[in-house]
C-alpha positions as CSV (number, residue, x, y, z in Angstrom):
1,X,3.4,-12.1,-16.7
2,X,1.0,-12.6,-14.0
3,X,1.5,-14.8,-10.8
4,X,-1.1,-17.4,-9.5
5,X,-3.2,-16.5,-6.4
6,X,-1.8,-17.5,-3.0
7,X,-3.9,-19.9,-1.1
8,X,-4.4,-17.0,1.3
9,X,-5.6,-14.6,-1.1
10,X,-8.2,-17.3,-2.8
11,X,-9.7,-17.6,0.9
12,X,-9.6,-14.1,1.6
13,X,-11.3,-13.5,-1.7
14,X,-13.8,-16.2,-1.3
15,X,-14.9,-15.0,2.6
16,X,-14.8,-11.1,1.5
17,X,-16.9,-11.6,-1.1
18,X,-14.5,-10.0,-3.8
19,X,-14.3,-10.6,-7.5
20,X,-10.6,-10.3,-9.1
21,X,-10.5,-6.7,-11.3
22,X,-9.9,-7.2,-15.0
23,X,-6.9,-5.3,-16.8
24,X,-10.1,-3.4,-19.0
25,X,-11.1,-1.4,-16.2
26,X,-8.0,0.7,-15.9
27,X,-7.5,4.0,-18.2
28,X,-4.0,3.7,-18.6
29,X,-1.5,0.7,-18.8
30,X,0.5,-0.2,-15.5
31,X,3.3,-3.0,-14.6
32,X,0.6,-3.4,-11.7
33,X,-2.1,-4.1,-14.2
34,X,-0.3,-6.1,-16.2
35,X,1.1,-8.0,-13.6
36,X,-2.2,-8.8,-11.5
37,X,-0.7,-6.9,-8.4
38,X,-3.8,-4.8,-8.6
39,X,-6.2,-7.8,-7.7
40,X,-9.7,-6.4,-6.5
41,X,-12.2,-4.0,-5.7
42,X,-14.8,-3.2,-3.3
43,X,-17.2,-1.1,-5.0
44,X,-16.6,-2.2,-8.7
45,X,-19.8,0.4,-9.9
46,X,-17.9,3.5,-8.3
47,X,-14.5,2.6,-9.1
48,X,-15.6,2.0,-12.8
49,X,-17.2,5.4,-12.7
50,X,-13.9,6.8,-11.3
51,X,-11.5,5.3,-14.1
52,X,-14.3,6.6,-16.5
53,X,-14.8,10.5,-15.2
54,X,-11.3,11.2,-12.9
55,X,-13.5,12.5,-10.7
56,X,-12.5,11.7,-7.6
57,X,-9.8,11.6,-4.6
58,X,-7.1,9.4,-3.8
59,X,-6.3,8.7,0.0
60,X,-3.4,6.4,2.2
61,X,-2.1,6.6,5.6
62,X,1.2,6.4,7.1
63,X,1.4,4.5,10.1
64,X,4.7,6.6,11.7
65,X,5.3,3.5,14.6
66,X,9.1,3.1,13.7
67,X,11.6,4.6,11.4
68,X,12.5,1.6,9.8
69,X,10.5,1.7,6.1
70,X,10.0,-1.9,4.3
71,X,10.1,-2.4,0.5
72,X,6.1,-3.1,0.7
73,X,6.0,0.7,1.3
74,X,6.8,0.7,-2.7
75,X,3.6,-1.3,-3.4
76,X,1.4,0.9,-1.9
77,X,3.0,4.3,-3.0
78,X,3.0,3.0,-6.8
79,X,-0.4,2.4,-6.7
80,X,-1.3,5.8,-5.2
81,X,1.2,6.8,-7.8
82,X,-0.9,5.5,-10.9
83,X,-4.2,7.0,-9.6
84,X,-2.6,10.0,-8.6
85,X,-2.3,10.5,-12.6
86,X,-6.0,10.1,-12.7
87,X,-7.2,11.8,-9.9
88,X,-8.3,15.7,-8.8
89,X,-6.3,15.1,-5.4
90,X,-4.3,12.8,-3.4
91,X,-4.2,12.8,0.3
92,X,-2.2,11.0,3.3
93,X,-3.0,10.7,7.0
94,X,-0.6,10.6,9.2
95,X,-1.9,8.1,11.5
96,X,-0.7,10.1,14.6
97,X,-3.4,9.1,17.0
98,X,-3.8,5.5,15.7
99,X,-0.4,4.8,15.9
100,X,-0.7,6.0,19.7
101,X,-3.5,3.6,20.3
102,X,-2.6,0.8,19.1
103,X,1.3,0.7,19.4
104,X,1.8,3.6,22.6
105,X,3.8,5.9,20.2
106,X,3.9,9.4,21.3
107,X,2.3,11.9,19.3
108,X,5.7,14.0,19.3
109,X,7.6,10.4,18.1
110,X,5.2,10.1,15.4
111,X,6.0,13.3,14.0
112,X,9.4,12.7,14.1
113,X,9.3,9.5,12.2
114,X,6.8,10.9,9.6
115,X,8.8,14.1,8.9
116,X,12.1,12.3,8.8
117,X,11.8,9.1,7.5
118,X,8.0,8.3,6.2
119,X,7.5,11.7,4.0
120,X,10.4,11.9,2.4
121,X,10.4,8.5,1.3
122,X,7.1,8.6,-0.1
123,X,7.9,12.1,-2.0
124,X,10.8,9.7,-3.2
125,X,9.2,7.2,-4.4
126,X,8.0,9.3,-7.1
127,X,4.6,11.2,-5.6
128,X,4.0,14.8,-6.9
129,X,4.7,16.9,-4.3
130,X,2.6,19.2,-5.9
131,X,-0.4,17.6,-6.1
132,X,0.2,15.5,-2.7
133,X,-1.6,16.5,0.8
134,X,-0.4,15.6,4.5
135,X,-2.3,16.0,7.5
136,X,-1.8,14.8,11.0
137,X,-4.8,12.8,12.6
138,X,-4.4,14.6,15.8
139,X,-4.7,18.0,14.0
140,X,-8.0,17.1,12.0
141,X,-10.9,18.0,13.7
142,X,-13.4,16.9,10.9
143,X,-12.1,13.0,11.9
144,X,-13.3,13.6,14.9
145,X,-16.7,14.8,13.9
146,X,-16.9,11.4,11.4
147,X,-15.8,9.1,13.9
148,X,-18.4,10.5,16.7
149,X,-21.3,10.1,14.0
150,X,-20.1,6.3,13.5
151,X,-19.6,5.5,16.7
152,X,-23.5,6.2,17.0
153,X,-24.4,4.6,14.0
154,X,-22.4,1.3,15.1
155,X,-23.0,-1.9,17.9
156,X,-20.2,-3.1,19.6
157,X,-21.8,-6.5,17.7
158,X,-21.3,-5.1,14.3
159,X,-17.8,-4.3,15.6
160,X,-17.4,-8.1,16.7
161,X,-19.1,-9.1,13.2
162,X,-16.4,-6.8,11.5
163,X,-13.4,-7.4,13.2
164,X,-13.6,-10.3,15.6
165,X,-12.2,-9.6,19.7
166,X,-12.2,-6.2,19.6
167,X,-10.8,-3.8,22.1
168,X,-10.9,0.0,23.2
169,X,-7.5,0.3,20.7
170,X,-9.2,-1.4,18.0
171,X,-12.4,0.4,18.3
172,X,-10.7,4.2,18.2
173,X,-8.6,3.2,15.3
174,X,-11.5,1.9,13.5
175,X,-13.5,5.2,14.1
176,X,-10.5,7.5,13.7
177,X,-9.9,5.7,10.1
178,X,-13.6,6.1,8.7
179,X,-13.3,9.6,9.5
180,X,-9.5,9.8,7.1
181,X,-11.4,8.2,4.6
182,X,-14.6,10.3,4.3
183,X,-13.2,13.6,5.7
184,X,-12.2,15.8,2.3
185,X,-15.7,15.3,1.3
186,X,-17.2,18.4,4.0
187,X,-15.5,20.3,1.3
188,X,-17.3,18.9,-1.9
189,X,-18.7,15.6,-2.0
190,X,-16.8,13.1,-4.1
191,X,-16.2,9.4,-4.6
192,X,-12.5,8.3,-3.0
193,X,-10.7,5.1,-3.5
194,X,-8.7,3.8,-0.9
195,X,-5.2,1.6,-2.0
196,X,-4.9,-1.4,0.5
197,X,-3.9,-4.8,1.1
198,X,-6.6,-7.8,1.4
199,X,-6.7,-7.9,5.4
200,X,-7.5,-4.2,5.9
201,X,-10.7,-5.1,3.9
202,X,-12.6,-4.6,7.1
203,X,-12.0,-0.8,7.6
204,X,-14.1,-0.6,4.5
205,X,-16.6,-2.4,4.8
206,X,-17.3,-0.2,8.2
207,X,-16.9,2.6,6.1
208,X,-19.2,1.7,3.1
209,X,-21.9,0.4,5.6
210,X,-21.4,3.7,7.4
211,X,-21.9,6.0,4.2
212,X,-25.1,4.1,3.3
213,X,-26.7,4.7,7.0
214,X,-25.6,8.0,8.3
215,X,-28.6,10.5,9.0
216,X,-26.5,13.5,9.7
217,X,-24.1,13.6,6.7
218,X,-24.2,13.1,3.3
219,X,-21.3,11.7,1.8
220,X,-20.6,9.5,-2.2
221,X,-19.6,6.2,-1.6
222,X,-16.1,5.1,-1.4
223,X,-13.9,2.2,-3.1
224,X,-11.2,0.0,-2.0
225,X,-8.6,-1.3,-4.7
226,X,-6.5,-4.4,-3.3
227,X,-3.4,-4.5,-3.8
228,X,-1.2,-8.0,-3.3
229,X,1.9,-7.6,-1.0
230,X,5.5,-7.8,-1.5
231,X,6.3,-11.0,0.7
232,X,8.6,-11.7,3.3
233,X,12.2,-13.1,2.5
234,X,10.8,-16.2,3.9
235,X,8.1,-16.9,1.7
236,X,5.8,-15.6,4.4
237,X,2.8,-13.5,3.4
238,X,3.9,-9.8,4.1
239,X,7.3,-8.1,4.7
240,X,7.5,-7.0,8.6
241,X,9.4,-3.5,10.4
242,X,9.5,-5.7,13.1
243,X,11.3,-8.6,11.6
244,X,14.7,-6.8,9.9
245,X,16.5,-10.6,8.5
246,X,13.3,-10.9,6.2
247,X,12.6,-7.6,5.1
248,X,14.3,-5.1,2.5
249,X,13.9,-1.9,4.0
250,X,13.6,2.0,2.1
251,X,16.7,2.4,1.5
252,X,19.4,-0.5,1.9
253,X,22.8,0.7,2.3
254,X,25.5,-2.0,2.2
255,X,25.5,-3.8,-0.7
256,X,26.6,-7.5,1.3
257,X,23.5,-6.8,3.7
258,X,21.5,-6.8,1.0
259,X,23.5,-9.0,-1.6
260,X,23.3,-11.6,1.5
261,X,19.3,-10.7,2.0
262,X,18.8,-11.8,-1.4
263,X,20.8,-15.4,-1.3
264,X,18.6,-16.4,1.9
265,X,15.4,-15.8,0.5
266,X,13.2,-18.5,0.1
267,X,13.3,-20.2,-3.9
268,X,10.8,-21.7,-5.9
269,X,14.1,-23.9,-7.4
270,X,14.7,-27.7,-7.4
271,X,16.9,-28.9,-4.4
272,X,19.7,-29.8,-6.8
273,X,20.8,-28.5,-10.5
274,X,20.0,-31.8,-11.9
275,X,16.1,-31.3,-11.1
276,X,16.2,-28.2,-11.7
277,X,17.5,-28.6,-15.3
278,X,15.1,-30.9,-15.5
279,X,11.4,-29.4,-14.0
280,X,12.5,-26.1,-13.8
281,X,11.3,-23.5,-11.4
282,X,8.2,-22.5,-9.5
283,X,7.5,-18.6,-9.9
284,X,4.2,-18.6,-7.8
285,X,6.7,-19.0,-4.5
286,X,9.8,-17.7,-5.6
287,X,10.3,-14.6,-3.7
288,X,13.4,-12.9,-5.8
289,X,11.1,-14.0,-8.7
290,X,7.7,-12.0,-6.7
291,X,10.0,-8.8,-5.3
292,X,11.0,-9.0,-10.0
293,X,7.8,-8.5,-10.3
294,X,6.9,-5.3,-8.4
295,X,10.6,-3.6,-9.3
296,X,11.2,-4.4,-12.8
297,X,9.6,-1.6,-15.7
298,X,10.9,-3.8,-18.5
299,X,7.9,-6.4,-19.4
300,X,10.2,-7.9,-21.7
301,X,13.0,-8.5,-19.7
302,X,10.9,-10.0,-16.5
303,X,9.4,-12.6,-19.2
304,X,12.5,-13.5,-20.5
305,X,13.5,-14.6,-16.6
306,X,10.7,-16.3,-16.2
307,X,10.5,-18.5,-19.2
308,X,14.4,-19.4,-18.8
309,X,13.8,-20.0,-14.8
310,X,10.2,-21.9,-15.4
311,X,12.1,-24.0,-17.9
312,X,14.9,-25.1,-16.0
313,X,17.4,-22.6,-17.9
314,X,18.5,-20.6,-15.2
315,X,19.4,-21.5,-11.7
316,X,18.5,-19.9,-8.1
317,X,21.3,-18.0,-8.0
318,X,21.6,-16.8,-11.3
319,X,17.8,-14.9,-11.0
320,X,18.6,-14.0,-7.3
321,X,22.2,-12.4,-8.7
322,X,19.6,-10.3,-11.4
323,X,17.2,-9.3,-8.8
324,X,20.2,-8.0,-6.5
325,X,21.3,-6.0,-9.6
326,X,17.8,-4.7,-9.9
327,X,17.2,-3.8,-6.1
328,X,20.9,-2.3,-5.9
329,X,20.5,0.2,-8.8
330,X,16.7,0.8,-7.6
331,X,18.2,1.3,-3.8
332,X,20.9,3.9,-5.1
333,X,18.4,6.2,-7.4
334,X,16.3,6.0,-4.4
335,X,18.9,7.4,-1.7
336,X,19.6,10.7,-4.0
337,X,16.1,11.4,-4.5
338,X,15.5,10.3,-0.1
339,X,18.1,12.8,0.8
340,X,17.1,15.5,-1.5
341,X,12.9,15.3,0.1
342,X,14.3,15.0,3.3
343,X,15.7,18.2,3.0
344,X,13.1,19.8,1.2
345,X,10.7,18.8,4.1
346,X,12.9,20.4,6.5
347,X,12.7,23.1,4.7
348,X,8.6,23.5,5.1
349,X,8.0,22.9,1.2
350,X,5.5,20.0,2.1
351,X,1.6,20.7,1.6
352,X,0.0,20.4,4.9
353,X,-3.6,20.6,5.3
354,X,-5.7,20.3,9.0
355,X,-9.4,20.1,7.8
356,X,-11.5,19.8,4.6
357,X,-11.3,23.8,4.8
358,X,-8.1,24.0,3.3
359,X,-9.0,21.9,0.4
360,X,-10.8,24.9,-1.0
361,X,-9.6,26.0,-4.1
362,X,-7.5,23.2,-4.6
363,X,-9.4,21.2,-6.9
């Protein structure tokens, strides 16, 4: 069951310059796969070479700018999730210093947020917490290195090219993100892929252009894999922290907030039963019928919705009264495992690295 494009992501794919991924270039089978939620790649060569030898790194970032987590946060921790399977490491910055640049959080907040709230709910969301890395950006001194040997090897026009107005925030954030991406390689040079969504497709193309020009290090070329985002309640593009009546956060506790959540958001049904019996329903902008898509494990189940709701067989509310079953039971597995890693990174059991130094002998 895969959903058509949004307008938005045809015309971010046409001005990128990306090509969709086929379902042949992945190892092992995934709902994301299957499903066309993994949609494209920068770097196709290195990425097929990655799926092909496992040799490389996995890496994400936690922005810690609010406590508040949204159910896109699933998205992009099942993807790391999948290559984590396939990978020798996976690694996540905690985007201390760019969430002080851009959205004046204090380093102290940050940590706060990320040990409370952001860690524990990735650990929960099913990453090994074995094989899983966390580093502050403010404690990294590599990034800093990185981002100084960019900053020469950059005009403020490529910057404009890249990322339109830009401004001191923008420009730090930038820099300090090459360097996240690129860092574990001062240990052993390796390719990395990099899990994001279609508008952060300009951090890597800095950071590609960057690894082909630098005089002073010598780093393998990195990958993006593009991942299509949860939508918000609304129908709009992306799920927002800063928007709470269109969002599902990580966790939901009260069964009417979120049983109410549900019966707001936007449908892809017919304004009355009688059209709806007869021309059915549009899953493309349905979002209960989207947020199915990313939950749900059982392929058979999701297709039987969508036939019966594409046909006319089942109403709005029945398929938003199955996806508020499916989010409930997903929202109450997910508290128990929450509180347990939010204890267990109180109690210092988290694998914290500061520089590419204490990578070795880890892979």
């Amino acid at each position: 069951m895969r959903l058509s494009l949004t307008p938005r992501e045809e015309k971010l794919l046409r001005e990128f310059g990306l090509e969709l991924i086929k379902p042949e270039y992945f190892p092992i089978p995934h709902k994301f796969v299957r499903r066309g939620i993994f949609i494209a790649v920068r770097g196709l060569e290195e990425f097929a070479k990655m799926m092909r030898t496992g040799e490389f790194y996995i890496l994400t970032g936690i922005m810690p700018s609010y406590k508040l987590i949204h159910l896109g946060t699933y998205a992009v921790v099942e993807s790391v999730k999948y290559f984590q399977s396939l990978s020798k490491i996976t690694i996540i910055a905690i985007a201390d210093i760019e969430s002080l640049a851009t959205r004046s959080i204090s380093l102290d907040v940050a940590r706060e947020y990320a040990e409370q709230y952001h860690i524990p709910t990735y650990l929960a969301l099913g990453l090994d917490p074995d094989r899983t890395f966390f580093y502050y950006q403010s404690e990294n001194p590599d990034i800093l290195k990185i981002a100084g040997d960019v900053s020469g090897e950059t005009t403020l026009n490529e910057m404009r090219a890249i990322y339109g107005d830009v401004d001191p925030s923008r420009i730090v954030s930038s820099l300090i993100q090459v360097g996240d991406i690129l860092f574990p390689q001062f240990y052993k040079p390796m390719n990395g892929l990099v899990p994001i969504g279609l508008d952060q497709d300009p951090h890597m193309r800095l950071c590609r252009d960057y690894v082909r020009r630098t005089r002073h290090f010598f780093f393998d070329q990195v990958a993006s894999i593009y991942i299509r985002l949860i939508p918000g309640l609304d129908g709009s593009e992306k799920m927002s922290k800063s928007d709470p009546e269109n969002s599902i956060f990580l966790p939901e506790t009260d069964p009417d907030v979120l049983r109410r959540k549900i019966w707001r958001a936007f449908s892809g049904g017919a304004p009355t039963v009688e059209e709806h019996r007869r021309r059915g329903g549009n899953l493309d902008i349905d979002v209960p019928f989207r947020i199915l898509t990313y939950i749900l494990d059982d392929d058979e189940m999701l297709r039987e919705i969508a036939d019966k709701y594409r046909s006319g067989e089942m109403l709005s509310g029945e398929l938003k009264k199955i996806t508020f079953e499916v989010l409930w039971e997903f929202m109450k597995d997910f508290r128990e495992k929450l509180e347990y890693y939010r204890d267990y990174v109180r109690r210092g059991n988290v694998r914290w690295i500061r520089s590419a130094e204490d990578l070795k002998g880890v892979y």
